[in-house]
N, C-alpha and C positions, 0 to 999 in steps of 0.2 A: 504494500500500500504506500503511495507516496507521501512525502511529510508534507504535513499542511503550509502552505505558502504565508512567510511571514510576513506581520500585519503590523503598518507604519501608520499611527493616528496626528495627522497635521492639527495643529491647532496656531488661526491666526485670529487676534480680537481685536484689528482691525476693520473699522465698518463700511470705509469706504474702499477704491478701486486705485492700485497707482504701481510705482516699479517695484512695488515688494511682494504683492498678489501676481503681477504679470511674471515674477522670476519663480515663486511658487507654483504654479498652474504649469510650468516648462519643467519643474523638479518634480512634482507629483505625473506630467507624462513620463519622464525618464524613468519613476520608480517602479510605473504600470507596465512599460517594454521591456521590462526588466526579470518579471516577474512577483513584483511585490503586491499584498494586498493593501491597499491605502484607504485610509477615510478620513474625514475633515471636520475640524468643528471650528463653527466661526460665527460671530455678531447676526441679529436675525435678519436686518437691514444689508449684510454683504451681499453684491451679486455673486457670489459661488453659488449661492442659494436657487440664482434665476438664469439672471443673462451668461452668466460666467459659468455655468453649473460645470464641471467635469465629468464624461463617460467613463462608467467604471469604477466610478468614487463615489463612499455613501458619506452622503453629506448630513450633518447635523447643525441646526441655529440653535443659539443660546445666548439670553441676556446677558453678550458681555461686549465691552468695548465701546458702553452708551453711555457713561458720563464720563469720562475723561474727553475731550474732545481737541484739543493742543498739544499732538502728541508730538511738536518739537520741545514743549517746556514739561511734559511728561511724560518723554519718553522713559525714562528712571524709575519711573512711578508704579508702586503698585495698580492703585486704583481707589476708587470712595470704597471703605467701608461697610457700605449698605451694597453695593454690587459685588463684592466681594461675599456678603453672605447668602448675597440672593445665587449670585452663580454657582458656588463651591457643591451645592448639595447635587444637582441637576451635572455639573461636571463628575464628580464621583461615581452619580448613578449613570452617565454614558461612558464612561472611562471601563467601568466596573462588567456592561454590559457587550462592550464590543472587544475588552479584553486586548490591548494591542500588546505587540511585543516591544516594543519602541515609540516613544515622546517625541515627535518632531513640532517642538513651537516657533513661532517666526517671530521674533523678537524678544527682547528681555521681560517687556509687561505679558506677551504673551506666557513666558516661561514661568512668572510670577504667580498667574494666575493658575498653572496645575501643578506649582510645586507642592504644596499643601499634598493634594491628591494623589501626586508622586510616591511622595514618602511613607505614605498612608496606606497604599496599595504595592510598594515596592516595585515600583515599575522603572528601566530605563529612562532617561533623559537624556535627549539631544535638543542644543536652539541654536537658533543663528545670533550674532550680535551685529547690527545694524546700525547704530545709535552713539554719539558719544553725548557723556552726561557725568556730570558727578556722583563714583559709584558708592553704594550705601552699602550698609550693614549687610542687606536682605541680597544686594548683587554676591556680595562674599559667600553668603551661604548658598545661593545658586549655582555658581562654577562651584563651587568644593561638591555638589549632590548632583553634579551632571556627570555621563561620559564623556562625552565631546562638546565645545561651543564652536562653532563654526562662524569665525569671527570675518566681516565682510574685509578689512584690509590691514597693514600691522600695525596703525594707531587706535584701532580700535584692540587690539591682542594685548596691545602696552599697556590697555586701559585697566583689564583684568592680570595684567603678567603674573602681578604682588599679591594675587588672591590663592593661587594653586600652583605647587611646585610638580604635580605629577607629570610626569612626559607624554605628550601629544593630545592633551585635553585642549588646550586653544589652537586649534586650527586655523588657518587664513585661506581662504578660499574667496576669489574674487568671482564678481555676479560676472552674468557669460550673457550675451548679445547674439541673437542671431544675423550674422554680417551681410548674409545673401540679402537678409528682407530689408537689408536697408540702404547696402550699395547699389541695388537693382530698383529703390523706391523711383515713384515719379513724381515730381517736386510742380510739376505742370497745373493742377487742379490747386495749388491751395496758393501757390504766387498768384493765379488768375484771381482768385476768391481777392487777392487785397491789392487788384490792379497794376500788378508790378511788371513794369517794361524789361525784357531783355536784358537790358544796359542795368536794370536797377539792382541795388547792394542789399541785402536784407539782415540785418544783423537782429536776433532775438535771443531772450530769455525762454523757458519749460521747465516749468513743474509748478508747483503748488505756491499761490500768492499767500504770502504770507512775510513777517518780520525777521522771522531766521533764514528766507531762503533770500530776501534779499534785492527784491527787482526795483524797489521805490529807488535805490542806490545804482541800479542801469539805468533807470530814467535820466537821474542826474547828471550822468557818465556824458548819456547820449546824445540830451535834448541842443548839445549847442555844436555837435557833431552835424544832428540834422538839416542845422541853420548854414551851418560852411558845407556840406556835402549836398547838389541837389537830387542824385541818383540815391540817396542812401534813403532806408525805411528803416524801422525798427518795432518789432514783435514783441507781445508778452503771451504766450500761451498756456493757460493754467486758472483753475479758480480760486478764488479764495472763501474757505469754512465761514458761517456765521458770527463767529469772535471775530475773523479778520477783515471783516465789513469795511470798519472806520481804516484799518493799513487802506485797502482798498482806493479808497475814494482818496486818502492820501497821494494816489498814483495817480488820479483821474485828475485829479487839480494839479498835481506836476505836469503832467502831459497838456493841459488847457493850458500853460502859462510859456508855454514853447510856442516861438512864431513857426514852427512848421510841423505843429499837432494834426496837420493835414495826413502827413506821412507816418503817424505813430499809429497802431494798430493792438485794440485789445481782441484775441481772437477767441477766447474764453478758454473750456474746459471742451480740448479733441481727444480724439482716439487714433487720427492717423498720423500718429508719431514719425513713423520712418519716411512719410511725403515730405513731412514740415520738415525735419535734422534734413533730408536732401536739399529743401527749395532753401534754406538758411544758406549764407555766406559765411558768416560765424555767429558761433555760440557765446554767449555770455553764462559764466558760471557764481552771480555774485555770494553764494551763500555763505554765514558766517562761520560755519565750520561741516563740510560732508564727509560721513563716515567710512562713502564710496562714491556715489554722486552717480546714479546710472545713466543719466543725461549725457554724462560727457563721452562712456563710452557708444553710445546712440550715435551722438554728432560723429566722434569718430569712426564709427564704420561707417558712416555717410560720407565721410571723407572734409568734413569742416574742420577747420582749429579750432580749438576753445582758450579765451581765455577766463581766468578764474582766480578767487585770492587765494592767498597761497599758504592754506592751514587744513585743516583733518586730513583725509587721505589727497589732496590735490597734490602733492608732489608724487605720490605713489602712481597715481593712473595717471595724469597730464606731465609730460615730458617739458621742462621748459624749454623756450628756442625750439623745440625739433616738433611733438605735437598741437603744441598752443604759449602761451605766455600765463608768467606767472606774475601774479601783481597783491602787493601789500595790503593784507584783512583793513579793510575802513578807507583805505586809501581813493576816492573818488577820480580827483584827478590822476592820479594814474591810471586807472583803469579806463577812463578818459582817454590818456596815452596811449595805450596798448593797442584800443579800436582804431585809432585813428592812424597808427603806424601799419594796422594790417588792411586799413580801407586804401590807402596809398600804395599800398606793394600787392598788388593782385598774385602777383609768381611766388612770392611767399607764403600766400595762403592758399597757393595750392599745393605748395609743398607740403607744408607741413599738415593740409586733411589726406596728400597721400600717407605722408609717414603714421598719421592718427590710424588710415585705414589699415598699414599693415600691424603697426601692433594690435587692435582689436584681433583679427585674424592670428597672432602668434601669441598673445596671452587673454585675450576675454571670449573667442568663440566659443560658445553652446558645446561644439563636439569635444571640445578640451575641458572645459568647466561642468559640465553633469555627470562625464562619467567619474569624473574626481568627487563632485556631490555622491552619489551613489556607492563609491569606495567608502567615504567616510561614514556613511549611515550603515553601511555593513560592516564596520567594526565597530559602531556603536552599539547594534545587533547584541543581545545576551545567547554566549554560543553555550 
C-alpha cells in the first residue's frame, strides 16, 4: 500500500491580494506537481477563497487578519486580543481536523497566530520572514519553536541571527519571478490607456500607497522633472487601505501643485503587472526600508532599471551602477538626480534593464527558486 502523501497546511492572514499571495499560489502549485497534499487557511474576505481559489487545494476562511489592518506598522504584531481569542479555538479545531504534517505560515503574524496551536498539538513549523520590524520577545520564541524560517533576503536573517544558534534554521531564499511573463509582456495597451506617444518617457512607482512604501517622496522627486522634460510622464500604480486615505490625497495635492499635472497619472489598483514593468522606462523604488521589494525584481525581468534608496534588502537585489542606482533613505533630491541622469542617457538605461534582465534569469527565476522552496519544506518535513 503506498504511504499517504504528505500534507503541507499554508496558512496566510492576510486579507487582501498583493506579491506575497501571488508568490504563495506559485509555491502551493510547485508543492501540488510535486506530489504534496496542500490546504490553506486564510482571512474570510481573501480571494483564495473566490477569484484566486486554487485547484486541488482545500481551502478554509477564518476570522483572522480583520483588525490589524497596517500591516507595514504591524507587521511584528501579534494581533488584538479579542481576534486572537476568537481565532485560536476555530484554528485548533481545523489544524486538529485536517491533521497536517507540516506548518507553512507566510509571515511572522501569520506564524504568530498558530504558534499557540503548534505547540499545543506538536506539530512542525515552517514560515517565511518577509518583514523587517523591531523583533520582540514573542519573534524569539518563534524561531527557537520553528524548523526552518525561510527568510526573504540576509537583512532580514540578521534580523533573527541572535535568536537561534542551530544550523540551517534561517534560511534565505529569494522570491523567484516568472521572467518569460514579463520579458515577453506587451506594454502597448496600458501606454495607450495614458496616451503616451512613442517618443514618451514613463517613469512610475507599484505597489501599495501608503507612508512606508513611499510615493508622496517620487512625486516630489519628479514633479519639476516633468516641468524640464516634455516627453517625460510619471505613474503611480497601486491603492491605498482606508487609514491611508489622508497619505493619499496628500499625493493628489502634490500632483495638482505641478504645472505639468497634465502628464502625472494615478492609475489605481491593476492586475496586469508585467504590461505596466514593460510599458515603464524606469522604476522608482522609494520605500523606507524593503525586506525584498518584488517590484524591483518584476521591472527587472522587464528589463527597466530601478532606482531605489539604498536600505533593507536594496543592495542585495539592485546592483548599483550595473542594474539600477542607489540613492540615500530620505534623500529627495537625489533621487531627483538619479531620474534625471537616466532620463538623459537612454543607452544606459538600457543597459543596465539588460543586465537587470539577466540577473532575474541567473538568481530570481521560478525554475531556480521553487525547486529550492520545495527542498526546504522537505527537510522541514518530520521524517
Amino acid at each position: 500500500m503506498p504511504a499517504p502523501l504528505k500534507h503541507i497546511l499554508c496558512v496566510d492572514c492576510y486579507p487582501g491580494w498583493g506579491g506575497g499571495e501571488n508568490l504563495l499560489a506559485r509555491q502551493v502549485q510547485s508543492l501540488l506537481s510535486r506530489g504534496y497534499q496542500v490546504s490553506l487557511v486564510c482571512p474570510l474576505q481573501s480571494p483564495f477563497l473566490t477569484s484566486r481559489r486554487i485547484s486541488g487545494v482545500k481551502t478554509v476562511g477564518l476570522p483572522i487578519g480583520q483588525e490589524a489592518t497596517n500591516y507595514a506598522k504591524q507587521a511584528g504584531k501579534l494581533t488584538t486580543l479579542r481576534e486572537l481569542l476568537t481565532t485560536l479555538p476555530k484554528l485548533y479545531a481545523t489544524m486538529n481536523r485536517l491533521q497536517p504534517d507540516l506548518i507553512y505560515a507566510i509571515g511572522s503574524r501569520s506564524a504568530k497566530y498558530v504558534l499557540p496551536v503548534v505547540k499545543l498539538q506538536r506539530r512542525a513549523l515552517c514560515w517565511s520572514a518577509g518583514n523587517l520590524y523591531t523583533v520582540t520577545a514573542i519573534d524569539r520564541l518563534l524561531v527557537k519553536q520553528s524548523k526552518v524560517v525561510i527568510c526573504a533576503s540576509e537583512v532580514v536573517q540578521r534580523q533573527y541571527a541572535a535568536f537561534d544558534t542551530r544550523a540551517n534554521t534561517l534560511r534565505v531564499l529569494y522570491h523567484g519571478v516568472d521572467n518569460a511573463q514579463f520579458s515577453g509582456a506587451n506594454p502597448a495597451e496600458f501606454r495607450r490607456s495614458l496616451n503616451l506617444a512613442d517618443q514618451d518617457v514613463l517613469v512610475g512607482v507599484v505597489g501599495r500607497i501608503s507612508a512606508a512604501k513611499g510615493p508622496f517622496q517620487f512625486v516630489q522627486a519628479i514633479a519639476p522633472l516633468l516641468e524640464k522634460h516634455e516627453n517625460l510622464h510619471a505613474v503611480i500604480v497601486g491603492a491605498a487601505a482606508e487609514q491611508d486615505q489622508s497619505y493619499l490625497e496628500q499625493i493628489q495635492d502634490g500632483i495638482n501643485q505641478c504645472n505639468a499635472k497634465a502628464r502625472f497619472h494615478l492609475a489605481g489598483w491593476r492586475e496586469d503587472i508585467p504590461q505596466i514593468m514593460k510599458a515603464l522606462d524606469i522604476l522608482v523604488l522609494p520605500s523606507a526600508g524593503e525586506a525584498f521589494g518584488i517590484v524591483s525584481i518584476e521591472a527587472m525581468a522587464a528589463g527597466k532599471p530601478v532606482i531605489a534608496y539604498a536600505t533593507g534588502a536594496v543592495p542585495e537585489i539592485i546592483l548599483d551602477q550595473i542594474t539600477g542606482l542607489h540613492v540615500p533613505l530620505g534623500d529627495v533630491p537625489a533621487m531627483r538626480q538619479a531620474i534625471d541622469r537616466l532620463l538623459t542617457n537612454p543607452l544606459e538605461r538600457l543597459h543596465m534593464g539588460a543586465a537587470g534582465q539577466a540577473r532575474t534569469r541567473e538568481v530570481f527565476d521560478d525554475d531556480q527558486v521553487l525547486p529550492k522552496f520545495a527542498a526546504i519544506i522537505a527537510e522541514a518535513l518530520p521524517h
